[in-house]
FIMAR-9751 format. One record per residue (C-alpha): x, y, z. Coordinates in steps of 0.05 Angstrom, whole numbers, plus 32768, in hexadecimal, padded with zeros to 4 digits. Layout:
BEGIN
XYZ
...
This chain:
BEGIN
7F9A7E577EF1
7F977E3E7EAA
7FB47DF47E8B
7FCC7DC47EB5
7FBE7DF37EF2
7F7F7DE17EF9
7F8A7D967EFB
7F687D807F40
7F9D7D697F79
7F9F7D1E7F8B
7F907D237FD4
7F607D048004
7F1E7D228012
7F137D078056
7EFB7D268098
7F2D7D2980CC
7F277CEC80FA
7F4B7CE7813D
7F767CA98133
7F8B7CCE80ED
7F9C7D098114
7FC57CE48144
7FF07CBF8111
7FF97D0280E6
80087D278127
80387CED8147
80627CF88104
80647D3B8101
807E7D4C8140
80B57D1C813A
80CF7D4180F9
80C37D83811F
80D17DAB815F
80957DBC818E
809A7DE281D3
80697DF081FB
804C7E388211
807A7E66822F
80B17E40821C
80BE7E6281D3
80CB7E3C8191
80FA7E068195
812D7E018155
81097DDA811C
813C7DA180FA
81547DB880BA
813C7D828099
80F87D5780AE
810A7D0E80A2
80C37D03808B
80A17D1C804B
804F7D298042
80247D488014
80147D8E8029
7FC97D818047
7FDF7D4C8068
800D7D6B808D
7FE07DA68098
7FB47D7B80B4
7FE77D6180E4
80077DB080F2
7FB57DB68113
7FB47D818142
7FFB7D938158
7FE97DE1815C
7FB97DCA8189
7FD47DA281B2
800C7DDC81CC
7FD17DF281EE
7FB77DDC8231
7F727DE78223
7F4D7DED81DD
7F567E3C81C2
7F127E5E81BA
7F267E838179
7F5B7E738147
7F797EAD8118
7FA77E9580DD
7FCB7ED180C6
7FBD7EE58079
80017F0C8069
7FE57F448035
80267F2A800E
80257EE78019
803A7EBC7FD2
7FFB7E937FC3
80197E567FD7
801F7E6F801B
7FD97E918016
7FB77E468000
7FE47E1D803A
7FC57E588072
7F817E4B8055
7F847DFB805B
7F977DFD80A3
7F5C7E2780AA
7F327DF0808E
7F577DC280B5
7F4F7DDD80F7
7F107DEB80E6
7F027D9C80E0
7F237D91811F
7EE97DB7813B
7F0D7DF8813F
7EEA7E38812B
7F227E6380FB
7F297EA880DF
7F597ECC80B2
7F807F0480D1
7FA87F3780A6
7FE47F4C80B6
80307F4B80B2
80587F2180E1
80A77F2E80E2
80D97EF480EE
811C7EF180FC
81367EC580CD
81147E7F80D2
81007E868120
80B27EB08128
80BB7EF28150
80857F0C817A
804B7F2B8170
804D7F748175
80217F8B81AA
7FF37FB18178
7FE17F6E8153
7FDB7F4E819D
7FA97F8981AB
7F847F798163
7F797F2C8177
7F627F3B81C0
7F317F6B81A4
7F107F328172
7F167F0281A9
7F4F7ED38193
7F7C7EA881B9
7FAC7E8E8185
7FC87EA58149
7FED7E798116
80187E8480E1
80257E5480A7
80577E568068
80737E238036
80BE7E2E8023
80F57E0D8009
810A7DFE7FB9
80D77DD07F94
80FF7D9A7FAC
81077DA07FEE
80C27DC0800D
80B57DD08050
80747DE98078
80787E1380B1
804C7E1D80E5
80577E45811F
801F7E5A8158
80137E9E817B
7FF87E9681BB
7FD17EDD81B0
7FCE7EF981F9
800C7EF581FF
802C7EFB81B7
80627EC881BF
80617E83819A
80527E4881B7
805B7E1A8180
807F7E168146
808C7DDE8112
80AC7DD080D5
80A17D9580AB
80BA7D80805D
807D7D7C8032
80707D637FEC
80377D907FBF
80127D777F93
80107D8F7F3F
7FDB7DC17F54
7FF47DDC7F95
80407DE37F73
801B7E087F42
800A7E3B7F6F
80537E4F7F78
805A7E797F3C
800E7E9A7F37
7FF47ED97F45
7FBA7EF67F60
7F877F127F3A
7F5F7F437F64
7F207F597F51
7F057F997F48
7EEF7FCA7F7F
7EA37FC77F6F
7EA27F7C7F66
7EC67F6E7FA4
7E957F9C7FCA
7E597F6D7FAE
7E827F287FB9
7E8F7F48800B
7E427F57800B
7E307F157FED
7E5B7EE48023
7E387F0D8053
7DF27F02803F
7DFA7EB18030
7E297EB6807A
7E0D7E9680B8
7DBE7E9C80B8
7DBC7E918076
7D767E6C8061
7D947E348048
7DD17E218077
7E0D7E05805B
7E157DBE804F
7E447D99807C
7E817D93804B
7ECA7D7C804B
7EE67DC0806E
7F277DB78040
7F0A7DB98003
7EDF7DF5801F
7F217E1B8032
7F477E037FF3
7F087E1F7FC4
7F087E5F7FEE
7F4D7E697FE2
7F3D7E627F9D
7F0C7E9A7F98
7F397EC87FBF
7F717EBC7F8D
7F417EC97F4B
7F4D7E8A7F35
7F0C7E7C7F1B
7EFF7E4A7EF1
7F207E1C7F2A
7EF57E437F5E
7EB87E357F38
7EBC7DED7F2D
7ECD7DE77F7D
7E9C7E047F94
7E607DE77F69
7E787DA77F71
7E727DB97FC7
7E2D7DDA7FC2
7E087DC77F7F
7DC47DE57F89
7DCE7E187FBB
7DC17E477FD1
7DEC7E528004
7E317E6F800C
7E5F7E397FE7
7E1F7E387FA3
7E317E897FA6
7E807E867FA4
7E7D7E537F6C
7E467E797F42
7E667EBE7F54
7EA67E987F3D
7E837E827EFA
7E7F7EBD7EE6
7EB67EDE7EF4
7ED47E9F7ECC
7EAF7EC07E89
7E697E927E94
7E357EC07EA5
7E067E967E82
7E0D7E587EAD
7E1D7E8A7EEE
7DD67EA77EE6
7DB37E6B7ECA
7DCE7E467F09
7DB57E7D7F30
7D6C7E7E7F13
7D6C7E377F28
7D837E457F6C
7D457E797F6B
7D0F7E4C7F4E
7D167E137F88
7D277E557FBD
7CFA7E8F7FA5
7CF87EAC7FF2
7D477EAF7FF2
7D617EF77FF4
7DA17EEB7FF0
7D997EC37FB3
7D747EFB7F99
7DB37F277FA0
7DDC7EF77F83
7DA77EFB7F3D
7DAF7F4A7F49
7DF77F4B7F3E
7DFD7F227F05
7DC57F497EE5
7DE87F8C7EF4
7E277F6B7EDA
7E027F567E9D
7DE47F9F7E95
7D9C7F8B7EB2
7D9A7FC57EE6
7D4F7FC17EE2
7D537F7F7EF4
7D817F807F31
7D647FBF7F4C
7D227F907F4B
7D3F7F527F73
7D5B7F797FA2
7D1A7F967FAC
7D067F507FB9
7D3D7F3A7FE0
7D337F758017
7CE07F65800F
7CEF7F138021
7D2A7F198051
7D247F538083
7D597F3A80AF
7D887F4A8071
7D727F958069
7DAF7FB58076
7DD77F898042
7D9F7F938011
7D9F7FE5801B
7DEB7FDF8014
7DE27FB77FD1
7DBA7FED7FB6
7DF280267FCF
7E2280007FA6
7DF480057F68
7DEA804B7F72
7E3F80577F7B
7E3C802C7F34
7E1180617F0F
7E2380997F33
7DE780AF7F59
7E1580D07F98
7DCD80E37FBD
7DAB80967FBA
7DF380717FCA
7DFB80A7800E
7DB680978021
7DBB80468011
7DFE8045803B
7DED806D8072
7DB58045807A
7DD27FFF8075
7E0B801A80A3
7DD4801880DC
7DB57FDE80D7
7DF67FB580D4
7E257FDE8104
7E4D7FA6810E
7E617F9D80C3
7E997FB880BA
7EA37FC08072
7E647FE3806F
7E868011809F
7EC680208076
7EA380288035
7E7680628056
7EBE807D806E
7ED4807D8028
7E9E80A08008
7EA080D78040
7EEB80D88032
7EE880DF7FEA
7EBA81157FEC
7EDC81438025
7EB4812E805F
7EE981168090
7ECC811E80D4
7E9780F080B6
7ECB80C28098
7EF080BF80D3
7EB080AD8106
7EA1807080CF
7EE6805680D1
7EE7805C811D
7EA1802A8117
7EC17FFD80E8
7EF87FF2811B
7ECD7FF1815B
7EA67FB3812B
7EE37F8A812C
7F0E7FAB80E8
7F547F9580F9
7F6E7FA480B2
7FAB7FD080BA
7F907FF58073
7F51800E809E
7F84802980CF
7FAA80488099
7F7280668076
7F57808980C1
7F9B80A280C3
7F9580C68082
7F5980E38095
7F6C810480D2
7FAB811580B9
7F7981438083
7F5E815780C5
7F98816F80DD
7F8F813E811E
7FDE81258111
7FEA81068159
7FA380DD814D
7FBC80C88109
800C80BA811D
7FDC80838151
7FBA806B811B
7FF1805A80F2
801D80408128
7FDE80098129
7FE27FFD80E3
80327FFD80DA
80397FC88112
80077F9B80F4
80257F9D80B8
80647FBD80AA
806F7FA68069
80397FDA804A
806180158020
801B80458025
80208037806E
8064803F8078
806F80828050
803480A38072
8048809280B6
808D80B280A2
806580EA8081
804480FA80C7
808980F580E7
8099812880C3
8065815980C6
8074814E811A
80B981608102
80D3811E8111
80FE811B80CE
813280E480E9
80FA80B8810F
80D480B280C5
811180A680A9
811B806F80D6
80D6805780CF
80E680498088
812D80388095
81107FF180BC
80DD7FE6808C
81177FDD805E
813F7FB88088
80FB7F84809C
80EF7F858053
81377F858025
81137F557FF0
80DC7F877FE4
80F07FBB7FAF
80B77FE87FBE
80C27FF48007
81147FFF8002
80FE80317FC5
80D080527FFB
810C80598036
813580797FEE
810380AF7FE8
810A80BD802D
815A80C4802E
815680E47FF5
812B811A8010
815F81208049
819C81278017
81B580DF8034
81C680D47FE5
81F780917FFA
81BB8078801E
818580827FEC
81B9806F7FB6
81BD802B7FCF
817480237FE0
816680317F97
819A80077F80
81807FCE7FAB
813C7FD57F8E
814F7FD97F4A
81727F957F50
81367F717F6E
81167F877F37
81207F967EF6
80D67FA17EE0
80CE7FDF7F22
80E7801C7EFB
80DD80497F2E
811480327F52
813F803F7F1F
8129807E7F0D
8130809D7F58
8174807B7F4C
817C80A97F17
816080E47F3A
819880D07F75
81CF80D87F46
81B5811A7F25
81B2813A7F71
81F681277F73
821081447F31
822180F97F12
81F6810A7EDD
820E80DF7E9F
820480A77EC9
81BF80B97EDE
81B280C87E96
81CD80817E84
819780637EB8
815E80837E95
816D80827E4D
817580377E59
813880337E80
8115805F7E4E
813880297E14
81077FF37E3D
80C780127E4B
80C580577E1F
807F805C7E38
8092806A7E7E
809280B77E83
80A480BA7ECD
80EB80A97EAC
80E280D67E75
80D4810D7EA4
8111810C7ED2
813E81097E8D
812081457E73
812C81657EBA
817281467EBD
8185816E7E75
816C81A77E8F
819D81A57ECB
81D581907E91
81C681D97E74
81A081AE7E38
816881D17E35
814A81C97DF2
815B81777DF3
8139817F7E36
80F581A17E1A
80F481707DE7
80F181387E12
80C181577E46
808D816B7E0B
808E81267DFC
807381107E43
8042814B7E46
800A811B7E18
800280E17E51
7FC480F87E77
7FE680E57EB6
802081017EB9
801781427E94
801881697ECF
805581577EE8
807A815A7EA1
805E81A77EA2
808681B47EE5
80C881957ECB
80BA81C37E87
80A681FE7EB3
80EF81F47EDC
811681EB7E92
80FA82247E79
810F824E7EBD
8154822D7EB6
815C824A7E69
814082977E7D
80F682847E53
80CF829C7E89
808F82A17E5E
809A825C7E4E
80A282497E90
805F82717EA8
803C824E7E71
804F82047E85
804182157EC8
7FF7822D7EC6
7FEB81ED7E9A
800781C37ED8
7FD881F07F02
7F9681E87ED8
7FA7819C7ED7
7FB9818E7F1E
7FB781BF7F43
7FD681B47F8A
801581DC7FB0
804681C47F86
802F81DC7F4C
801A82237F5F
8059821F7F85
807B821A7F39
8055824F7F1E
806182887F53
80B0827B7F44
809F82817EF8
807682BC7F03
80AE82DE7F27
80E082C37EF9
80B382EC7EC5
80B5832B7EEB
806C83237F10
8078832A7F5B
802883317F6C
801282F57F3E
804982CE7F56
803382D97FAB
7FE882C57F8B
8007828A7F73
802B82737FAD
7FED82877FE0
7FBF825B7FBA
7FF882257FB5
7FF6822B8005
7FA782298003
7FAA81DC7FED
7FE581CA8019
7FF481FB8053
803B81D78060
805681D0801E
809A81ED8024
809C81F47FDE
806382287FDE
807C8249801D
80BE82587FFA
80A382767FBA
8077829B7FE6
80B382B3800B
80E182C27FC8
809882EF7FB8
809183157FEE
80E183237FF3
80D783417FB0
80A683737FBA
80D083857FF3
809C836B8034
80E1834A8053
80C883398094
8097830D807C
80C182EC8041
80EE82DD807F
80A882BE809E
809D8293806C
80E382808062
80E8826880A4
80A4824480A6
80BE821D8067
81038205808C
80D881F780C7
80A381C68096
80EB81A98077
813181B08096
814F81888066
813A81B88028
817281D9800A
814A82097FDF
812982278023
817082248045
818D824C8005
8144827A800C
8152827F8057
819C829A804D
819482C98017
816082F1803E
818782F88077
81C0830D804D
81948344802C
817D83548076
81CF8364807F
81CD831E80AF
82168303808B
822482D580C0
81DE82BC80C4
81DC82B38070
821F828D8083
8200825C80AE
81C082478082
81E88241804C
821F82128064
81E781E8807E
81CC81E48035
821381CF8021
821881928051
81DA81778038
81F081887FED
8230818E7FE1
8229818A7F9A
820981D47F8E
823A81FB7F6D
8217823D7F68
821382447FBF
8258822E7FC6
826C826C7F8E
823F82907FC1
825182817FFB
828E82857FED
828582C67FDA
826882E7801B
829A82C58042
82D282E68027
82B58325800C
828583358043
829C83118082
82F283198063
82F982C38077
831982B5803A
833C827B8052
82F282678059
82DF827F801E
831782537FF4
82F6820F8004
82AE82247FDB
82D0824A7FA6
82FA82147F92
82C581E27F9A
829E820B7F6B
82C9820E7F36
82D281C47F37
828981B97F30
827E81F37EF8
82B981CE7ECF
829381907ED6
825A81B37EC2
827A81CE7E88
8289818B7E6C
8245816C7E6F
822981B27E51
């Protein structure tokens, strides 16, 4: 936050006293509805005929969340939405500090709650399960909405055994310059390794700490936290030095941690020197010195304090061996970060992040039974994040364990179904089970739970799209687009859509005036050069595919689109070459998969089955290697087992027309005319737009089968298409 942002809000710093609370709470609940528990939400006013500033009616919204409880709740969740807007984000963490001064004891929860319309749903049972296992009893949810003008905060309580609410209120708030602020800011995250040290940091000034925290104002603890969280330093800075001073303890490291992340490290380590010289036995303050001497290229130096930190403050071992991991991940000594986190992961086995970052390393260096057993601790320590559940899931899905990971991300999607990495690999899973119209559907509801988010509806396009539902994903795209202008990969899928469909000037339209926008984004510059190549432009289309080839990124899949061109124009030399580029540079299924069909497009049966074999040895499913292993094997005439691999590629895709076109020419070279009839009508329905298997088809049903009547239909239809064809040639 920069300017007039960080102006300070006028409000009062005051603890919350029970004749306050009263009043606040007295006027609240006469501009809102409250039922009791059991009863369900009754229908807020649309309008609250009084007006407060947004703490104080926070402050209020916790003495009347309480109260729609018989007895006091032991432990209070507020739920963090991943995607909440900041303003949202800073109201959830005031209550917090609210409750928290009405002698509550608060934690954040992550997840996604739906709502139908204004009225709360509830719960689904796998968040209910995630707050009985930390031991909660309520859950509340909090937002601010409404036009500048006309602000309203919403609170509404989750009784969390049961998942219905059993409170919910609505009140018209005024914000203050800062808080209104807040409205159009974004977050800025910071970087992996840095949030790793900030996570180890609150743990080692956390409760135990040798210097305990101060008794402070618990809203101007919660507002300063939400600060920090939002990388708003400067603002975070000043907060929290003006709580805590001297230090050390947890509020002195935010605001020095803070200061120099704000571009101080000067006064961050010269505060923290000072913290040292009145606290030399502190070993959490000597981890705080260690990272802002690493960050200030000292590595000498931090390796020495936290040499002293694990010396002074045994009880801290674990966080100080982990410290020292993360050093080692920083300079790339693989053998001292495994040992360091191995090591801290048993002495705090009920830290979870400790957990999850041993996952990750195991994960990221092929050991998944490992990763999976540390993300299965992680979650037994009380890891309710659905992007732990998500990440298990990926790991036994590696594993091949696809009923274990389908659980896993049914735990994840239900706690927050807004996620598009959770989404599409629960629908990825679906689909390996052979469940192609449940994942479908999985993304289909995320869409519908979701229609303002562009990347989600973009997500249920790929899917259609997949399935030939081209109306569907047409829309979807379109629908994305709209939200957003700046989210060009909706419109180039758009594109793509239109291409399957043969409405290629318009999809050409869509990219050259994306490409007129942002010429640097070669996703865009990729599917033109394919679409030219489908428009029988094939040198317009090389030139524009050569031109995507020098972004690091995305030079493998340029290759493939220039591998396909060169196929399309009878350059099958040209095609081989592109194709063992794409190989060398990434090589998975799909691109072997591309150079077995230029291989055998250049006459080299044998090279092309080694191709596709090692295509299948990084993905065993990939219909796309299955079927050039299939068009291999039918060429150096072992038909019985192209027709194998043929069938094992419909089987990993049904909706694939190139393995329903694969499928029906072999069993018309096996003499099977009836059965080549069948795959290849099925091909039709799901694209009607291929002109060449309608000329076919058309053919074998009158020629070979005499149903010319039959036979009519496709041939007509395939002149149509070849005029059209024509023209845009």
């Amino acid at each position: 936050m920069d300017g007039e942002g960080h102006r300070r809000s006028e409000r009062p710093r005051r603890p919350l006293h029970a004749a306050w609370l009263s009043v606040c709470m007295a006027a609240l609940l006469a501009a809102s509805a409250v039922s009791a528990a059991g009863d369900g939400p009754a229908e807020a006013p649309e309008t609250a005929p009084t007006v407060a500033s947004l703490i104080e009616a926070l402050h209020g919204a916790a003495a009347a969340a309480m109260e729609a409880f018989p007895r006091r709740p032991e432990a209070v969740m507020l739920l963090d939405a991943p995607d909440a807007p900041l303003l949202d984000a800073y109201a959830t963490r005031v209550l917090a500090g609210c409750l928290t001064a009405h002698g509550v004891e608060t934690a954040l929860f992550a997840a996604h709650v739906r709502t139908a319309g204004s009225r709360p749903g509830p719960l689904p049972a796998p968040i209910v399960r995630a707050l009985h296992n930390r031991s909660a009893t309520v859950l509340i949810r909090v937002a601010v909405a409404g036009a500048a003008a006309a602000r309203q905060v919403g609170v509404d309580v989750y009784d969390a055994a049961t998942g219905r609410v059993a409170h919910s209120l609505r009140v018209a708030v005024q914000l203050s310059e800062e808080q209104a602020d807040l409205s159009s800011r974004r977050r800025q995250e910071l970087d992996a390794a840095d949030a790793d040290w900030l996570r180890l940091l609150e743990a080692a000034f956390g409760p135990g700490a040798p210097a305990p925290e101060p008794p402070r104002d618990p809203v101007a603890i919660a507002e300063a936290l939400f600060f920090l969280e939002a990388g708003l330093w400067d603002v975070a800075a000043d907060r929290f030095l003006d709580l805590a001073p001297a230090g050390p303890n947890a509020c002195f490291m935010r605001g020095v941690f803070a200061l120099h992340m704000a571009g101080r490290p000067d006064d961050a380590i010269a505060r923290a020197e000072a913290a040292r010289r009145d606290h030399p036995e502190s070993g959490p303050v000597c981890a705080l010195l260690a990272w802002l001497n690493l960050r200030r290229g000292r590595q000498d130096n931090a390796v020495l304090l936290l040499e002293q930190a694990r010396l002074s403050d045994m009880t801290r071992e674990g966080l100080y061996h982990y410290a020292e991991a993360l050093m080692a991940l920083e300079s790339g000594n693989e053998e001292a970060a495994q040992s360091r986190l191995t090591r801290a992961a048993a002495l705090l086995p009920a830290c979870p992040f400790v957990h999850v970052h041993l996952a990750r390393f195991h994960r990221n260096r092929g050991r998944l039974a490992e990763a999976v057993a540390c993300y299965r601790l992680a979650l037994g320590a009380g890891d309710g994040r659905p992007e732990t559940w998500a990440e298990l899931a990926m790991a036994l899905r590696a594993l091949g364990r696809d009923e274990e990971a389908l659980r896993a991300l049914r735990e994840a999607f239900a706690i927050t179904s807004g996620s598009i990495a959770i989404n599409r690999q629960l629908a990825a899973i679906l689909r390996l089970q052979g469940r192609h119209e449940d994942a479908l559907d999985v993304l289909r509801r995320a869409a519908q739970t979701h229609p303002h988010d562009p990347g989600v509806l973009a997500a249920y396009g790929d899917a259609a799209l997949q399935m030939w539902r081209t109306e569907d994903a047409r829309r979807a795209f379109e629908d994305a687009a709209a939200l957003n202008s700046r989210f060009p990969y909706a419109s180039v899928q758009l594109a793509n859509t239109l291409a399957a469909r043969r409405e290629h000037a318009q999809a050409r339209t869509i990219l050259e005036a994306l490409l007129a926008e942002q010429p640097e984004y070669a996703p865009a510059r990729i599917a033109l050069g394919r679409l030219l190549g489908r428009m029988d432009r094939f040198e317009e289309a090389v030139r524009v595919l050569e031109a995507s080839t020098v972004q690091p990124d995305h030079e493998a899949d340029a290759r493939l689109a220039l591998a396909e061109v060169h196929m399309a124009a009878g350059r099958a030399s040209d095609a081989v070459a592109s194709a063992q580029i794409a190989a060398s540079s990434r090589p998975d299924a799909r691109s072997f998969a591309t150079l077995s069909r230029a291989f055998l497009a250049a006459g080299e049966p044998a090279r092309a089955e080694t191709a596709a074999r090692t295509g299948l040895e990084h993905d065993a499913r990939s219909d796309a290697a299955l079927l050039a292993l299939a068009s291999a094997l039918d060429t150096r005439n072992h038909r019985e087992e192209a027709v194998r691999e043929a069938e094992r590629a419909l089987a990993a895709n049904p909706y694939s027309v190139e393995a329903l076109e694969t499928a029906g020419r072999l069993a018309l070279d096996g003499d099977d005319a009836e059965r080549c009839v069948e795959f290849w009508q099925k091909a039709l329905e799901l694209n009607p737009w291929n002109a060449e298997l309608h000329l076919q088809l058309g053919l074998v049903l009158g020629r070979r089968l005499d149903r010319w009547e039959a036979a009519r239909d496709h041939l007509v239809r395939y002149a149509e298409l070849g005029q059209q064809h024509a023209q845009e040639s």
